[in-house]
C-alpha positions, 0 to 999 in steps of 0.5 A: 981938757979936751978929749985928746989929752985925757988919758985912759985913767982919767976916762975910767975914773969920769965913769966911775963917777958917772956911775956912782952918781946915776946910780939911783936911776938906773933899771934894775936889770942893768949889769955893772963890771966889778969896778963899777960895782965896789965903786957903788959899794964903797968896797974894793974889787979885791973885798968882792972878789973875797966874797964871791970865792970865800964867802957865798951869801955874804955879799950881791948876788952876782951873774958870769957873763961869757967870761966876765963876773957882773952885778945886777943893780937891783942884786946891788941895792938888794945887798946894801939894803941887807946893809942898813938892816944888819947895822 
């Protein structure tokens, strides 16, 4: 399939998967969108979002980008290794 006939579904979901299998060797420093983010987590936007309005601490650290909420990779991997802890 070329790029002319995917569609935009088809594009976010390419990036998701880009995404979840890079993950590892991205700079901590590096901000990821809420999609992105509980694509990494195995969570959905709505459980972050849950989280970060009702339950300060419970889940990643994350930072308000002019208008837009972003997840730290290394506040992500900080959170999944308080996972593994907790389990």
């Amino acid at each position: 399939m070329d790029r002319k006939t995917r569609t935009t579904g088809d594009m976010a979901a390419e990036r998701l998967a880009r995404v979840k299998r890079e993950f590892d060797s991205y700079s901590a420093s590096i901000r990821l969108t809420e999609l992105e983010a509980a694509a990494v987590l195995g969570q959905s936007v709505n459980t972050l979002k849950f989280w970060r309005l009702n339950k300060p601490g419970k889940g990643p650290a994350w930072i308000k980008a002019n208008s837009s909420v972003r997840y730290a990779v290394g506040a992500l991997r900080e959170f999944q290794n308080r996972a593994k802890q907790s389990a």
